[in-house]
C-alpha positions as CSV (number, residue, x, y, z in Angstrom):
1,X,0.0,0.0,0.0
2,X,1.1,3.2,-0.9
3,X,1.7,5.8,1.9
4,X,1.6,9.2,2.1
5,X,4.1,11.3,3.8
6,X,2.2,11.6,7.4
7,X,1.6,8.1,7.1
8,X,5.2,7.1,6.4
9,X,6.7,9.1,9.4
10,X,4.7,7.7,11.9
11,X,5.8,4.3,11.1
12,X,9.4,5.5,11.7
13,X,8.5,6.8,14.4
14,X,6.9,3.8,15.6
15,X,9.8,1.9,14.5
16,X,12.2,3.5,16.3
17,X,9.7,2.6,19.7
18,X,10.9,-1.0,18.7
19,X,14.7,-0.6,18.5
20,X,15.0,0.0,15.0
21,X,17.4,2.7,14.7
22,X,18.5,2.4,11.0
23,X,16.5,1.8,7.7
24,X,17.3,1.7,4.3
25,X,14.2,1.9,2.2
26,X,14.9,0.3,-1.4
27,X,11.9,2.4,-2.9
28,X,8.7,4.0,-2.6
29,X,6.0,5.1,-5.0
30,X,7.5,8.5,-6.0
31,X,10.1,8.4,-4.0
32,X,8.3,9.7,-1.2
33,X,11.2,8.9,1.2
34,X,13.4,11.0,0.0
35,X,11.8,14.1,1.4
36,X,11.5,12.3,4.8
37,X,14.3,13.8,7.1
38,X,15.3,11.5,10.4
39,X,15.0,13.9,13.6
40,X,15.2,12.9,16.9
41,X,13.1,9.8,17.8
42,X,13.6,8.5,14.1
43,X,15.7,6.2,13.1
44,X,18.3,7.2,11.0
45,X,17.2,6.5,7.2
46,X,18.7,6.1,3.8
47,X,16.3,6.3,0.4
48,X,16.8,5.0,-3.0
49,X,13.6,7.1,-4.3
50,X,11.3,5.8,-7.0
51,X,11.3,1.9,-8.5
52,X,12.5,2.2,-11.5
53,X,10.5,-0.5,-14.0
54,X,8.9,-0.8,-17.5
55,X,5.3,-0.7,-18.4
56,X,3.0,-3.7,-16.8
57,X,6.3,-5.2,-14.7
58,X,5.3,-3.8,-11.2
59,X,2.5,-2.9,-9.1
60,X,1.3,0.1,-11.2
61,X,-0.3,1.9,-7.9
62,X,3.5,1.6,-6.5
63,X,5.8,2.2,-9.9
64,X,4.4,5.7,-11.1
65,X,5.4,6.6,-14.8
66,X,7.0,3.2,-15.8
67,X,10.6,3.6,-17.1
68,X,12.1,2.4,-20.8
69,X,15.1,0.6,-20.9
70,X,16.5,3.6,-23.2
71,X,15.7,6.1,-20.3
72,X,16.9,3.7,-17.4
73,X,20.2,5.6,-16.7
74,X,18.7,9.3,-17.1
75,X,15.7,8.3,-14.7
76,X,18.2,7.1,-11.7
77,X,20.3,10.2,-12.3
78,X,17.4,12.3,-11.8
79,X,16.6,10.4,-8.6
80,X,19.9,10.2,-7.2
81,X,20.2,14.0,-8.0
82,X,16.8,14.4,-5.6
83,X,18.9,13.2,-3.0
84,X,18.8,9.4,-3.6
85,X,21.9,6.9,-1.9
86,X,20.9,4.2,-3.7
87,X,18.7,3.0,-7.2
88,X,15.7,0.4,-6.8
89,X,15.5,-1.7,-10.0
90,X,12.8,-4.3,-10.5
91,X,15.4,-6.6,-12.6
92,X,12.3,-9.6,-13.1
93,X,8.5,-9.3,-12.2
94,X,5.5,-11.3,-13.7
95,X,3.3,-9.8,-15.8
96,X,0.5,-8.9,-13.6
97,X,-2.5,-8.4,-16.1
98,X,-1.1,-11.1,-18.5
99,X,-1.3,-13.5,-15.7
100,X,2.4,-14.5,-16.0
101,X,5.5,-15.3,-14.4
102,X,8.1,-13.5,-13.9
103,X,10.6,-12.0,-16.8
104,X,13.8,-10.2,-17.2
105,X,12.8,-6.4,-17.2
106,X,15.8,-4.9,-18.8
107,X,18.8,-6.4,-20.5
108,X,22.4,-7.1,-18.8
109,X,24.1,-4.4,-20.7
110,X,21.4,-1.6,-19.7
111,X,21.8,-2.7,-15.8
112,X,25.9,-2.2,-16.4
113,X,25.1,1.2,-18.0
114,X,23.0,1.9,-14.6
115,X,25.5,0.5,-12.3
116,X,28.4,2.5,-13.9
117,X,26.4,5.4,-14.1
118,X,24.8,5.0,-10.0
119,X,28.3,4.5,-8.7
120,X,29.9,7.2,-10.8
121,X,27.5,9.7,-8.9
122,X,27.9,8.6,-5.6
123,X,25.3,6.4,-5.2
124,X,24.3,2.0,-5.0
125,X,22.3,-0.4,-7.1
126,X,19.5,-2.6,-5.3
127,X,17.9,-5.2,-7.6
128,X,14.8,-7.2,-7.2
129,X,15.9,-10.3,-8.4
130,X,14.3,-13.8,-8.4
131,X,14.7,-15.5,-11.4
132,X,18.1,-18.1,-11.9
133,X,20.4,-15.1,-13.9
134,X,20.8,-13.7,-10.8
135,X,24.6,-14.0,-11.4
136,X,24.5,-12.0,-14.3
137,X,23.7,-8.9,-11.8
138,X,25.9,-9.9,-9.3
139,X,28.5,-9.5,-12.5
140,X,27.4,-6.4,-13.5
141,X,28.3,-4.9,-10.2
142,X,24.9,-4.2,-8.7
143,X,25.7,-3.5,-5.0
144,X,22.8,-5.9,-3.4
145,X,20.7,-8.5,-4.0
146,X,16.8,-8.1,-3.1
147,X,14.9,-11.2,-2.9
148,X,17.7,-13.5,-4.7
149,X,15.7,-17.0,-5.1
150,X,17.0,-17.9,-7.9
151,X,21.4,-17.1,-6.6
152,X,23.3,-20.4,-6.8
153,X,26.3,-21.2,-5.4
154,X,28.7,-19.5,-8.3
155,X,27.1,-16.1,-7.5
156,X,27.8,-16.2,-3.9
157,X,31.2,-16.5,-4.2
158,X,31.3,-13.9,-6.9
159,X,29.0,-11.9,-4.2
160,X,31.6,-12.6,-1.6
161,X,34.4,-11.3,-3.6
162,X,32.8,-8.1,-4.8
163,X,31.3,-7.4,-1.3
164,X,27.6,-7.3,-2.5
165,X,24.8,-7.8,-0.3
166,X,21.9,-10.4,-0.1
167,X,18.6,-9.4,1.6
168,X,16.9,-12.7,1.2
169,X,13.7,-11.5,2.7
170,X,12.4,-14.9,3.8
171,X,9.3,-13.7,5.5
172,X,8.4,-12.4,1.7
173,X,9.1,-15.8,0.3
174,X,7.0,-17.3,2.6
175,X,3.9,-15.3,2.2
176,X,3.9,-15.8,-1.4
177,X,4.3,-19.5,-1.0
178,X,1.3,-19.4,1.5
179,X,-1.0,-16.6,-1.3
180,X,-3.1,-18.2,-4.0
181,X,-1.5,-18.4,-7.1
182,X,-2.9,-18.0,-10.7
183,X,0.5,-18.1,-12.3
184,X,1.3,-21.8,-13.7
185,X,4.3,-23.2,-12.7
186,X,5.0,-20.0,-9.8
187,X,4.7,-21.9,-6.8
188,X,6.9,-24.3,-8.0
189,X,9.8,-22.1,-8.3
190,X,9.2,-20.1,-4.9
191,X,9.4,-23.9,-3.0
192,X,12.5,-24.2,-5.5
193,X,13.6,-20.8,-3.8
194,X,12.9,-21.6,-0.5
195,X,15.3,-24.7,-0.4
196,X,17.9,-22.7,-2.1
197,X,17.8,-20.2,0.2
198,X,18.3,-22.2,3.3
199,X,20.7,-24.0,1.6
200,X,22.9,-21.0,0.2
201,X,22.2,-18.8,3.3
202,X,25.0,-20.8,5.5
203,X,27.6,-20.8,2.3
204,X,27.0,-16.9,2.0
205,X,27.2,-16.5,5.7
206,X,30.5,-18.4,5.6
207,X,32.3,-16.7,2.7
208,X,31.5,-13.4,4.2
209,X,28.5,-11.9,2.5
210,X,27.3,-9.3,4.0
211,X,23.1,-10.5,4.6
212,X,20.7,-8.6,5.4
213,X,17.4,-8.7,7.9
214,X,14.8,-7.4,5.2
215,X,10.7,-7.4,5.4
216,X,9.6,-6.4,2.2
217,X,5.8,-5.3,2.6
218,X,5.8,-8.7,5.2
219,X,6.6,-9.4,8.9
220,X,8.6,-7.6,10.9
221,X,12.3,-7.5,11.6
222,X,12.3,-10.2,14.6
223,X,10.0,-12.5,13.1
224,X,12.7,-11.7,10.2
225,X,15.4,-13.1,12.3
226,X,13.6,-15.7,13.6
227,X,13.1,-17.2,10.0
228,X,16.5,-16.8,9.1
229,X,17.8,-19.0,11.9
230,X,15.0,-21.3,11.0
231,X,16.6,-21.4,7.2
232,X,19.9,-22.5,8.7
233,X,21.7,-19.2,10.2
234,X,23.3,-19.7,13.8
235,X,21.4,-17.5,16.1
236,X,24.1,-14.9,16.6
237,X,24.5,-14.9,12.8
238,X,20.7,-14.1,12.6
239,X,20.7,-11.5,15.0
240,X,24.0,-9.9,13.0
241,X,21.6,-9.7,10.0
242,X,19.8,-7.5,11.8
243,X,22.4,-5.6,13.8
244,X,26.3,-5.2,12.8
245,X,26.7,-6.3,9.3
246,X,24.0,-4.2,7.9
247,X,25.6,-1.3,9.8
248,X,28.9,-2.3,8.1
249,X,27.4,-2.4,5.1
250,X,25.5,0.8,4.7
251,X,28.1,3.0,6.6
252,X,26.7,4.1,9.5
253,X,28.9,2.4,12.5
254,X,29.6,5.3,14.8
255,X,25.9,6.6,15.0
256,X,24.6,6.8,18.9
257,X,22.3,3.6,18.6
258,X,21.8,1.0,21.6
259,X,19.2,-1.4,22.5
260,X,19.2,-3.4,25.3
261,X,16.8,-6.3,26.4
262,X,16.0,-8.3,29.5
263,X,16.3,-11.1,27.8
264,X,19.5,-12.7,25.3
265,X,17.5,-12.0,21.6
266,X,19.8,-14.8,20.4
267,X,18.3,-17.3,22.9
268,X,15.1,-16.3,21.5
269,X,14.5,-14.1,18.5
270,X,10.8,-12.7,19.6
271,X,12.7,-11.0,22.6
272,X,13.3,-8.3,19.9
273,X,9.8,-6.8,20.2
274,X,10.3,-6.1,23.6
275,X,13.3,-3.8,24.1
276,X,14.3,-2.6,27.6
277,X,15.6,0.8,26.1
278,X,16.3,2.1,23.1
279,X,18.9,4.9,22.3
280,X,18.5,6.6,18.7
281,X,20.7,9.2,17.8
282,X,21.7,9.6,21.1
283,X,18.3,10.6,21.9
284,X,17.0,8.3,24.6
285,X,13.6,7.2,23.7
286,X,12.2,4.4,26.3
């Protein structure tokens, strides 16, 4: 659902409450986030503005004008010049209206142009991948991997050398294995997904990939962790997901944040929802 900008701050706000202290939000319909500043009591937030998508390959209430593969480079310019850190591409999506699976959106040479474009101005690629090429992004030097059911084992370790990111957003996965389905052939692949996942999540983990505890429009960040120690992640690991590697990752190590809890959250992930006190920004907030 799209939200508007009252809307959007409250769940921040809200957020914060819980002990999250950083987001990075890989897109919103008009990239509404971008003119969301974090004040005190708001976690601190970085934007990659708009999705950038063709015609009939994403929600259309979410995408806004849709985006040619001629224009692709000029359009993340324009939002990276609004202020955008990083560039939202829907790499794959099924055809909605068409009643379809899921296709390549642009082609590998347009996604290098974007990359080498993004990063030439400062800012980093996030791709919605889950179809099998997922490799061929990794390649192409996107910065992170959204989704990623269809990575093998080759694009990990390519992913571990090039220090890109995997949100593998398992409660996602999940609720779209548990939707009804009118796309033939769909649910097979997500249940092909779901086994990869728990069974590339330990290799990534091991070579050093930097994962990331992701939601998607789904669940919420412990019930995140949770799933991703359920998929085969140690607890701790889990718990990093959600707590030093993504701070390593997007750059933001020496902000003010601490939560503590009455209870060890790698014992038991649910103990997340229940902080003891939360410190955001240095601004004490419970």
């Amino acid at each position: 659902m799209a939200l508007d900008a009252k809307a959007a701050r409250a769940n921040l706000v809200a957020w914060a409450q819980t002990g999250i202290t950083l987001v990075r939000d890989v897109g919103s319909r008009g990239g509404l986030t971008l003119d969301l500043a974090s004040g005190p009591g708001m976690p601190a937030l970085q934007a990659a503005g708009r999705f950038l998508a063709p015609a009939g390959r994403y929600f259309p209430d979410l995408l806004g004008p849709p985006v040619d593969e001629a224009d692709l480079v000029d359009r993340a310019l324009v939002e990276i010049g609004r202020g955008a850190t990083w560039v939202k591409v829907i790499a794959d999506f099924p055809d909605l209206a068409g009643g379809t699976d899921a296709e390549p959106t642009y082609g590998i040479d347009a996604i290098e142009r974007l990359v080498a474009a993004a990063h030439g101005a400062g800012a980093r690629v996030a791709v919605h991948s889950t179809l099998t090429d997922a490799g061929r992004l990794v390649a192409a030097g996107v910065d992170s991997i959204e989704h990623g059911f269809g990575l093998d084992e080759r694009a990990i370790s390519d992913m571990a050398d090039r220090g890109t990111a995997w949100t593998p957003t398992v409660s996602a996965l999940l609720a779209l294995l548990n939707a009804p389905d009118r796309m033939p052939g769909r649910r097979q692949r997500l249940q092909e997904g779901r086994s990869r996942v728990a069974e590339l999540l330990p290799l990534a983990v091991s070579l050093g990939v930097p994962v990331l505890a992701g939601t998607d429009v789904t669940g919420s960040i412990h019930q995140e962790v949770a799933l991703l120690s359920q998929m085969g992640l140690k607890p701790e690991d889990a718990l990093a997901a959600a707590s030093v590697w993504p701070r390593r990752f997007i750059g933001t190590v020496g902000t003010a944040d601490i939560v503590t809890y009455y209870h060890d959250p790698r014992e038991d992930p649910d103990e997340l929802a229940h902080p003891a006190a939360v410190v955001a920004g240095g601004t004490r907030l419970r």
